[in-house]
C-alpha positions in Angstrom: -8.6 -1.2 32.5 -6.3 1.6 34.0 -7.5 5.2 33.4 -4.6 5.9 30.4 -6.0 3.4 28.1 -10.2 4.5 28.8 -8.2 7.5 27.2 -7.4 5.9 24.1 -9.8 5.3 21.4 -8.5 2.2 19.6 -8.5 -1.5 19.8 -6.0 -3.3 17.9 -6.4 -6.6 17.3 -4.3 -9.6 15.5 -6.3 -10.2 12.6 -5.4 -6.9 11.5 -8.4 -5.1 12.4 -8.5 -2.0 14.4 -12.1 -0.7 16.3 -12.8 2.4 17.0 -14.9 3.9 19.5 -17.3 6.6 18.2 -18.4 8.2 20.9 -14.7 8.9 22.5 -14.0 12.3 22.7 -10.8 11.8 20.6 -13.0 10.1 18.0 -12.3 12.6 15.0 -8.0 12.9 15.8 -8.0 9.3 15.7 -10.1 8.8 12.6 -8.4 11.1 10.5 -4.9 9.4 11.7 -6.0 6.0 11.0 -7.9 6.6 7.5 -4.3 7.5 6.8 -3.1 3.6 6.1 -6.5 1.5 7.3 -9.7 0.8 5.5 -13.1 1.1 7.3 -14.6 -1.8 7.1 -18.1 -1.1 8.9 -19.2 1.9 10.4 -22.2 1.3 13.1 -23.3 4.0 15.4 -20.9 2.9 17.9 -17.7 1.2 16.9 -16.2 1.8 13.6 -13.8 -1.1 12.1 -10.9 -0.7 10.2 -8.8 -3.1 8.7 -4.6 -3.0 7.9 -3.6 -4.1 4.1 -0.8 -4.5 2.1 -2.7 -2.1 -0.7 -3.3 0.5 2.1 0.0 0.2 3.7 2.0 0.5 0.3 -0.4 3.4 -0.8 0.7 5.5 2.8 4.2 4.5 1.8 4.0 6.1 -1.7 2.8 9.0 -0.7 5.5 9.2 2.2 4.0 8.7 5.2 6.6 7.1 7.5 6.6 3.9 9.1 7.1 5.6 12.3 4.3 7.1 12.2 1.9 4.2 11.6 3.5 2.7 14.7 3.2 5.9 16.7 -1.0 5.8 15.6 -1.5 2.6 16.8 0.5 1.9 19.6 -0.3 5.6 20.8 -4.2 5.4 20.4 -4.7 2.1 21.8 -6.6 1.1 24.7 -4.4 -2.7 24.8 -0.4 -3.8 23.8 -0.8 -3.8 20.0 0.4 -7.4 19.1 3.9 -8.0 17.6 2.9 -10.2 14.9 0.7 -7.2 13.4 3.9 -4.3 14.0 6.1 -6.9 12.1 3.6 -7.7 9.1 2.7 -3.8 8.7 6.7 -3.3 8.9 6.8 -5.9 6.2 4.4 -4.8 4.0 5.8 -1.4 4.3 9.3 -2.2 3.5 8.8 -3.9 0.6 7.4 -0.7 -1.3 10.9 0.1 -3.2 12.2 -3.1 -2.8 11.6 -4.1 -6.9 12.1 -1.3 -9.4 11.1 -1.6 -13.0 14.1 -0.1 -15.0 16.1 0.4 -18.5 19.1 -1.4 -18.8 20.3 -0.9 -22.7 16.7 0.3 -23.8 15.6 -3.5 -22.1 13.2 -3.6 -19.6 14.5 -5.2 -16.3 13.1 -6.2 -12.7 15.7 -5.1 -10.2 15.5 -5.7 -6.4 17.6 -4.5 -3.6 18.8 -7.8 -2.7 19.4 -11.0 -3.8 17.2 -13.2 -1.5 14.1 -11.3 -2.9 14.7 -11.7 -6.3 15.5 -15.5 -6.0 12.4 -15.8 -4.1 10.2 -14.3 -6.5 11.5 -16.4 -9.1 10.5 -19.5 -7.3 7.3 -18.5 -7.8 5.8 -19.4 -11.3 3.3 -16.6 -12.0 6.3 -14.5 -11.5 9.2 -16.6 -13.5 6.8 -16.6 -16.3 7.6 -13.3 -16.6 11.2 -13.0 -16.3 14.1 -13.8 -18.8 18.4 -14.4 -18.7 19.2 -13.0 -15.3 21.8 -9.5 -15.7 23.3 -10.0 -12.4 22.1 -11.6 -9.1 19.5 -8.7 -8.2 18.3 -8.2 -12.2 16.7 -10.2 -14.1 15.3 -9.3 -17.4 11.2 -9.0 -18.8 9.9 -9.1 -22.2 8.4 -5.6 -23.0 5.2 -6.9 -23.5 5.1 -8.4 -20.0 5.0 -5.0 -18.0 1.6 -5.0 -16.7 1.1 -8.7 -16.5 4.7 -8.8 -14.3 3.4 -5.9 -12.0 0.0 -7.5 -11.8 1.5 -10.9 -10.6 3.6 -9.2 -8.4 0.5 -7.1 -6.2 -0.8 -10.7 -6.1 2.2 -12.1 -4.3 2.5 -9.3 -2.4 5.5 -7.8 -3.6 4.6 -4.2 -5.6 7.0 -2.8 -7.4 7.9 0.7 -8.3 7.9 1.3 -12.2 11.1 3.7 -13.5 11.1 2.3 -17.0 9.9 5.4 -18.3 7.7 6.3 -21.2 6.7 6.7 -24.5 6.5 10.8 -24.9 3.7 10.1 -27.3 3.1 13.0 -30.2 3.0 16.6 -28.5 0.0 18.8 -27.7 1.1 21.9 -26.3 -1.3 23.4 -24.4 -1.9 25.9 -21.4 -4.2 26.7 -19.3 -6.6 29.7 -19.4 -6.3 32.7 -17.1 -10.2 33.7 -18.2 -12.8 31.3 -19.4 -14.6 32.2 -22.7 -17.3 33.7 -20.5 -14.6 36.2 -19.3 -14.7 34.9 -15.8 -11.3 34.0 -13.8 -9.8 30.5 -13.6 -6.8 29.1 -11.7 -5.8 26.0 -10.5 -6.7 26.3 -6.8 -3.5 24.6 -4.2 -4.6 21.0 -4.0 -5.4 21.0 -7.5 -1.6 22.5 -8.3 -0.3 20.0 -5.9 -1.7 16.7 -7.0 -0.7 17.9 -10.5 3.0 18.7 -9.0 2.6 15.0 -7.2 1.7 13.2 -10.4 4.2 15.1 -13.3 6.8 14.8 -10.5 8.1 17.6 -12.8 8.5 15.2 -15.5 10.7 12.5 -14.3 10.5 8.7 -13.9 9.5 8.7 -10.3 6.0 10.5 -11.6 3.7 10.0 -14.8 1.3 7.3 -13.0 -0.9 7.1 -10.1 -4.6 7.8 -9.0 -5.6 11.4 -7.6 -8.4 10.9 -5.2 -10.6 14.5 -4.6 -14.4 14.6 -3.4 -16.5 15.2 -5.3 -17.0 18.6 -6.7 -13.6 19.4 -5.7 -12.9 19.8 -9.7 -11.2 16.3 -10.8 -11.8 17.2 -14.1 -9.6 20.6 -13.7 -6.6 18.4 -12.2 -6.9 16.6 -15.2 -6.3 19.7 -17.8 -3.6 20.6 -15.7 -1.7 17.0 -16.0 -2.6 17.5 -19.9 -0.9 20.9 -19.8 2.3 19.6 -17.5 2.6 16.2 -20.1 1.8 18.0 -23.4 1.3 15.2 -25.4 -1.8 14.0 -27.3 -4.4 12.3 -24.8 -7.0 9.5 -24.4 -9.5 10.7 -21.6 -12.0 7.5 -21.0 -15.2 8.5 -18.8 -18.2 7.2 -17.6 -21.4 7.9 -20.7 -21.7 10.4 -23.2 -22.6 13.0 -21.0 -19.6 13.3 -19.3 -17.7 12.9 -22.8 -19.6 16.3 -23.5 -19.1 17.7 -20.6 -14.8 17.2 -20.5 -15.1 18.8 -24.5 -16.7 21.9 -22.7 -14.3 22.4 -19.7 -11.7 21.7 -22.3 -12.6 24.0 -24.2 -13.5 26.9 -21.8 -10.5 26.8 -19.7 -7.3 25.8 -22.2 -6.2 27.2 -25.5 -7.3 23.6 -27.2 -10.0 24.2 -29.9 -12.8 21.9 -31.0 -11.0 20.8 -34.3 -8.1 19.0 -31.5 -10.8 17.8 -29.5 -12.4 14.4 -30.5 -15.3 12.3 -28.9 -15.8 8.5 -29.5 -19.1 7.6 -28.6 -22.2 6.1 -30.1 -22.9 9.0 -32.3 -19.5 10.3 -33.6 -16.4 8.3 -33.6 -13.6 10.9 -33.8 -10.4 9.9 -33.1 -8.2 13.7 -32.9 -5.1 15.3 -30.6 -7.7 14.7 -27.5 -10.1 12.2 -27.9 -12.5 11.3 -25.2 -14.5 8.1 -25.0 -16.7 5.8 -22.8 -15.9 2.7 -20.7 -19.2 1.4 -22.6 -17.6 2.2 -25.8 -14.3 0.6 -25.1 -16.2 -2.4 -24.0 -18.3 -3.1 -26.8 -18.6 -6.4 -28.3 -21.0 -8.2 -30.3 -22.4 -10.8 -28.4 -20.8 -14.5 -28.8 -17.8 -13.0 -29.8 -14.5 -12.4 -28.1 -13.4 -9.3 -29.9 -13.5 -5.2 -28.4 -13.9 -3.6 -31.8 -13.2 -0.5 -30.3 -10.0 -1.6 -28.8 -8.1 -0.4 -31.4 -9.0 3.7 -30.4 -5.8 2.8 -27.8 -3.7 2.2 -31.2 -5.1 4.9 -33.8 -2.7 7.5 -32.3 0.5 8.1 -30.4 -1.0 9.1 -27.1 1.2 10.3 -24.4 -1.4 10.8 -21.7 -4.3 8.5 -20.7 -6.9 9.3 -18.3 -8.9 6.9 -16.9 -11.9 9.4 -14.9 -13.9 7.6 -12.3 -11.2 5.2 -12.0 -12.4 3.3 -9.6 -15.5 1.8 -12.4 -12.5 0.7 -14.3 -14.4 -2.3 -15.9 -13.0 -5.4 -16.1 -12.2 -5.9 -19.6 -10.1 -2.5 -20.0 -7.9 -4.3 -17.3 -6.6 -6.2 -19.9 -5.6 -3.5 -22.8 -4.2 -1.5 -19.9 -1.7 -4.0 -19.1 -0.7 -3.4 -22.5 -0.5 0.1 -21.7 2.1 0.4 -19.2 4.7 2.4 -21.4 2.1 5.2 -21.7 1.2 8.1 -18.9 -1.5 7.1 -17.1 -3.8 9.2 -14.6 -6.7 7.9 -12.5 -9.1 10.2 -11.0 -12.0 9.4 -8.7 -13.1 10.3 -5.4 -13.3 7.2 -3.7 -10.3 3.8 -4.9 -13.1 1.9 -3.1 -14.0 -1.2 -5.9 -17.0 -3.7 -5.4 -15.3 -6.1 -7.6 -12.4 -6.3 -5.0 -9.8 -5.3 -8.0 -8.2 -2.5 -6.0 -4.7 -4.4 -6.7 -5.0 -4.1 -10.4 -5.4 -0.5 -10.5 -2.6 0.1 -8.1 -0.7 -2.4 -10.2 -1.8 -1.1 -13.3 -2.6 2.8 -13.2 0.1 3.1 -10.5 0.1 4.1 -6.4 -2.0 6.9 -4.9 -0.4 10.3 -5.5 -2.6 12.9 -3.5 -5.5 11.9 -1.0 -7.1 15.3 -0.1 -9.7 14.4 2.9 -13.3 15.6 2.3 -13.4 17.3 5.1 -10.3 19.7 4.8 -12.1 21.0 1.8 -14.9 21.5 3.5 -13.5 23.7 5.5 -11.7 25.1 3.5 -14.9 26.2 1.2 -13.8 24.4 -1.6 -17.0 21.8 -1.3 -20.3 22.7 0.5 -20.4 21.6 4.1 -23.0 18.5 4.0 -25.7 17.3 6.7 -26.3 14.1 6.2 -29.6 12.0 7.5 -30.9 8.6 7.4 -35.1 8.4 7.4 -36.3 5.3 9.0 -39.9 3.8 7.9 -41.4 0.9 8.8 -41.9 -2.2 7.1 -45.0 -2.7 5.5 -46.1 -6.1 5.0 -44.0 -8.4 6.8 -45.3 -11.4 5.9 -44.7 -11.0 2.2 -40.9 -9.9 2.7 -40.4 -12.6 5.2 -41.9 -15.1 2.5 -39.4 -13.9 -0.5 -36.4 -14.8 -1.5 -33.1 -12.4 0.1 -32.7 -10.8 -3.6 -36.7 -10.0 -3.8 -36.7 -8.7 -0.1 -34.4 -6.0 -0.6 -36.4 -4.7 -3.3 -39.2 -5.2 -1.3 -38.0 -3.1 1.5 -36.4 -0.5 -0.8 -39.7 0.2 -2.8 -41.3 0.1 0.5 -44.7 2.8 0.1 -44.2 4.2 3.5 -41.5 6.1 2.1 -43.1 8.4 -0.6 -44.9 10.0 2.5 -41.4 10.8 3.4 -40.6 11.8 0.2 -43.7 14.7 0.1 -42.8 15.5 3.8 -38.8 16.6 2.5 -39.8 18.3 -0.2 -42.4 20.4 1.8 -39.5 21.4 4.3 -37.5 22.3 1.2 -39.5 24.1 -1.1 -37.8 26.6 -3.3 -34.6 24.3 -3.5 -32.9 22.7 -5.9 -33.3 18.9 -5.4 -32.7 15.5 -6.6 -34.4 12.1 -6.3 -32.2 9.2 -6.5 -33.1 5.7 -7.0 -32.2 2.2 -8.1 -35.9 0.1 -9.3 -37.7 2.5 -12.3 -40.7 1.4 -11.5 -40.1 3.5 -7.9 -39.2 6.1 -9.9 -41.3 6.4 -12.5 -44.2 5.8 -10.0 -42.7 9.2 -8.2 -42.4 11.1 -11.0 -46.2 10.9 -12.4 -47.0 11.7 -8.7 -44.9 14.4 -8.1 -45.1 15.7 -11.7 -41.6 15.9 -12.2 -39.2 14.5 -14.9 -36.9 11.3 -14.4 -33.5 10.4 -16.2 -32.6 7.2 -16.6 -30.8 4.9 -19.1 -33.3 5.5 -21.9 -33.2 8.6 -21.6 -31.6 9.9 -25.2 -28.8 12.1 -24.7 -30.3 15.3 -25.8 -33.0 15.5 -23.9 -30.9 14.6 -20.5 -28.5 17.5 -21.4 -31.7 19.8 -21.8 -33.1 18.6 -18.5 -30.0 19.3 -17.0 -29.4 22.9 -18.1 -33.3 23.6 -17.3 -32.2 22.3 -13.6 -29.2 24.3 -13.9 -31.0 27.6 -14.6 -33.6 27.1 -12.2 -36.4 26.3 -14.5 -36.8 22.7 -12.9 -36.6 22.7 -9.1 -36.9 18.7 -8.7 -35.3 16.4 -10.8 -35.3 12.5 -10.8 -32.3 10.4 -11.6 -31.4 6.4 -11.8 -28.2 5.1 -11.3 -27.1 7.2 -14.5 -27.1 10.3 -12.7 -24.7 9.0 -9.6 -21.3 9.8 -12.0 -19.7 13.0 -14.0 -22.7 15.1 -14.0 -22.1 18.5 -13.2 -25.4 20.5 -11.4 -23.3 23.3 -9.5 -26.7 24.4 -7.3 -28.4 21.1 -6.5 -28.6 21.4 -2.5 -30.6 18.5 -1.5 -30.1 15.0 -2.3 -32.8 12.3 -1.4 -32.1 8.6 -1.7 -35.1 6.4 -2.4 -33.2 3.3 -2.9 -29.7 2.1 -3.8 -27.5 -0.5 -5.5 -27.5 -3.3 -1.9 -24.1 -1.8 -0.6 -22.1 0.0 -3.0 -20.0 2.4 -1.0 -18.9 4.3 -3.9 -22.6 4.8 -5.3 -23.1 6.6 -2.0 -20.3 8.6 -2.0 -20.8 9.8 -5.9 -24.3 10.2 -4.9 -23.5 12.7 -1.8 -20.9 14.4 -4.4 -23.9 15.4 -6.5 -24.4 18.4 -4.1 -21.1 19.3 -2.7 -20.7 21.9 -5.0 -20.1 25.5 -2.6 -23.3 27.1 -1.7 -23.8 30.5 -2.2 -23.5 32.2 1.1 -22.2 28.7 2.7 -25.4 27.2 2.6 -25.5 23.4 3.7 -26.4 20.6 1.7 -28.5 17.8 2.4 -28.3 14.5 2.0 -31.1 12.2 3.0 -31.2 8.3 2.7 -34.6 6.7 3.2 -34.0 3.5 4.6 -36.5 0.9 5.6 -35.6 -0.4 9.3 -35.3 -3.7 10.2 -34.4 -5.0 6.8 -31.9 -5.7 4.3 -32.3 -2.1 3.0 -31.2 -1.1 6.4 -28.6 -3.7 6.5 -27.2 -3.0 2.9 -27.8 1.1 3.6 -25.0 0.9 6.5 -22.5 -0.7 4.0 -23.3 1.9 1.9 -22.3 4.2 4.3 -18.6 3.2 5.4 -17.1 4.8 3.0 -18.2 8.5 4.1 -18.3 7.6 7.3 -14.3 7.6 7.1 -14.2 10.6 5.3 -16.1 11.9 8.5 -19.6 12.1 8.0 -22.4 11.1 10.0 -25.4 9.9 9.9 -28.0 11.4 12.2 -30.8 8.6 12.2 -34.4 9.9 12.2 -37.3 8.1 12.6 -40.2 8.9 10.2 -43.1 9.0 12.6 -41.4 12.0 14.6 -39.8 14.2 11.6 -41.5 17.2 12.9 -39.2 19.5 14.5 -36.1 17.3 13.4 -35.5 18.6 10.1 -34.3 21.8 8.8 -37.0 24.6 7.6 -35.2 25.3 4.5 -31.5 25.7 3.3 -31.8 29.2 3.8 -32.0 28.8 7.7 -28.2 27.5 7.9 -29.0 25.1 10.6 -26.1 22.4 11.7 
């Protein structure tokens, strides 16, 4: 290997994956070039993997990266010739973004393309023709209205996306603005990224804008973007979120930092169903159904009024059966906001397809630095595994739980807390009976599903005032939940390897520090298991937003781990 390509980082291979090497000392420039238009795939200690495809590719293209640039990142950065057959099927990929354009011709919906070989060929194909009706001229043919979201849908699938300019129904109007003071007097404004992914969605108000997913950390305020798309469309909106507490928590921000009042503000949940100007609902409610039947009662909330605007928050949970009714959708504005597109379910095509392409990316990191979201240390705690011969004697399913309820980890547990005594901290876990087994110990409450409503919002202002110090949480407190000051996450166990539980998890403490105090994030991970295997899944996702895990072995924590938060250590 000559001495220029031990200067490169990369490996690019033909079955589109791309390695690299951690430990390089061009490791960062490289990752943040590549995370551009390539997925990480796994993230070891050593040798990250990427992979091209067509969804990343077409998302760099929407947001206007140039081809030229891909090529330049991985022809530039790696250590071997890149193979030809990859350049051409990145090239391919690319140049079909803006090759199909849903349009009006007449007030009819049509499928255009740019040339008449690719509009005969996606006619051959049957899950396309289905589709289509009398052909306009050789590059148009025309599409039943209520065919929108399935066409687009069928055409991600066949690789061919296409750009939707068929407009939209302007939906009743809401003006609206934005405050310049919140009730409590104190100053709000959109800060830059905020007024540019707004500016990159409204695409002041023209065909080219109006759908699309906003992707933003964490406490980087998604929920902020989304009263300023509100303010650009004003038109009456359908927000959906994650549970009630995050309905409640959108009516407050609503209604501390716009002109709305509560009588335009409506929330569809269990316990009210208010359907008004704004009306803000589950993903559980949506999805409701009585069992044996086939019917979403609540379906018909898209339908009770002339909505202009729907946003979908935490887009990427997007559950399966709203799939469907947004297909039906596709005439509407429609806004995605998460911090990570990353889907277990593999669906990442439908929401391109059917929310629309990525419109801002803001990396975690930039923020970071910016001191727009606390700078975060993150740690993986190794313990041993206790009794080996049981877990080697269960099924795989029982010997994750196994080795993620593991008791050498509570030690752990008592031995963080110590170290961070006066802070504010949270527990995370996946099995209640961990949890519940922690919190008679430790002598601190626990949320999870069962929790009613009332009491979590009470347990969450008492944290958020300072009255509770520790705080325990299931799998309902990794979304929309709002705890400005929490500083120190610990993991106890998590869902095998969901990358985005992770990342939401991590977001629970990103909020800025006061002072720039770190955060800390702590996974306690049970080596030689699957809960070490599954944990390093769990990982990829902020391992390409550029963190790292600094791997700590339980029976040496002393001297390893930070005093306090107030010590400011790296």
């Amino acid at each position: 290997m000559t001495r220029v390509a031990l200067e490169r980082p990369l490996v690019v291979q033909s079955d589109r994956t791309v390695l690299l090497l951690v430990e390089h000392p061009r490791f960062e420039e490289a990752r943040a070039a590549l995370s551009r238009f390539a997925e990480l795939e796994k993230s070891p200690e050593h040798l990250h993997t990427y992979r091209l495809t067509p969804i990343s590719i077409w998302n760099a293209a929407s947001l206007g990266l140039p081809l030229a640039e891909i090529r330049e990142c991985l022809e530039g950065w790696s250590q071997y010739p890149v193979p030809k057959s990859l350049l051409a099927e990145v090239e391919e990929w690319y140049g079909r973004w803006g090759r199909l354009r849903l349009e009006r011709h007449d007030g009819r919906l049509l499928l255009r393309a740019d040339g008449e070989e690719a509009l005969a060929l996606l006619a051959s194909l049957d899950e396309v023709d289905a589709h289509l009706r009398e052909t306009l001229d050789s590059t148009a043919r025309f599409v039943e209205e209520g065919a929108r979201g399935a066409l687009k849908q069928a055409l991600v699938r066949v690789g061919w996306p296409v750009e939707d300019l068929a407009g939209y129904l302007e939906g009743d109007p809401l003006p609206l603005d934005l405050r310049e003071r919140t009730l409590s007097g104190a100053p709000f404004a959109l800060r830059p990224y905020q007024k540019q992914a707004v500016e990159a969605f409204h695409a002041g108000g023209s065909l080219r804008g109006g759908s699309g997913v906003v992707v933003l950390p964490c406490g980087a305020g998604k929920t902020a973007v989304g009263m300023g798309v509100m303010a650009a469309v004003g038109a009456q909106t359908l927000v959906l979120t994650t549970n009630t507490v995050a309905v409640r928590q959108w009516k407050g921000e609503l209604l501390d930092k716009t002109t709305l009042s509560a009588e335009d503000i409506g929330e569809f949940t269990g316990e009210t169903k208010s359907i008004r100007p704004v009306t803000i609902s589950t993903y559980q409610m949506i999805t409701y159904r009585q069992r044996g039947t086939e019917e979403y009662p609540h379906f018909r909330i898209f339908g009770e009024r002339n909505f202009g605007l729907i946003v979908y928050d935490e887009v990427h949970l997007l559950p399966a059966p709203v799939f469907r009714i947004t297909a039906d959708l596709q005439a509407r504005r429609r806004l995605g906001l998460t911090a990570t597109l990353v889907r277990e379910d593999g669906r990442e095509g439908e929401v391109f397809g059917l929310i629309g392409p990525k419109r801002l990316d803001v990396p975690w990191r930039s923020l970071e630095r910016a001191g727009f979201i606390a700078t975060a240390r993150c740690a993986e705690v190794r313990v041993p595994l206790e009794d080996r011969p049981r877990y080697l004697l269960a099924p795989p399913r029982e010997r994750f739980r196994i080795a993620s309820e593991s008791p050498a980890k509570e030690k752990v547990v008592r031995e963080l807390l110590r170290l961070h005594e006066g802070d504010l901290v949270l527990i995370l876990g996946q099995y209640l009976d961990q949890l519940n087994l922690y919190a008679s110990r430790l002598r601190a409450p626990l949320i999870t599903g069962a929790t009613p409503v009332l009491e979590r919002q009470r347990l969450y202002e008492e944290f958020r005032k300072g009255r509770i110090r520790l705080l325990l949480l299931s799998r309902v407190g990794n979304f929309a939940i709002d705890l400005p000051d929490a500083n120190v996450a610990i993991q106890v166990s998590g869902t095998f390897g969901s990358r985005q539980e992770e990342a939401q998890r991590l977001g629970r403490i990103l909020r800025p520090k006061e002072g720039g105090a770190l955060a800390h994030f702590y996974a306690i991970v049970t080596e030689d298991s699957r809960d070490q295997e599954f944990a390093e899944k769990r990982q990829r996702f902020l391992a390409e937003q550029g963190y790292a895990y600094e791997i700590l072995d339980a029976r040496a924590l002393d001297g390893r781990l930070p005093r306090s938060r107030r010590d400011g250590a790296p």
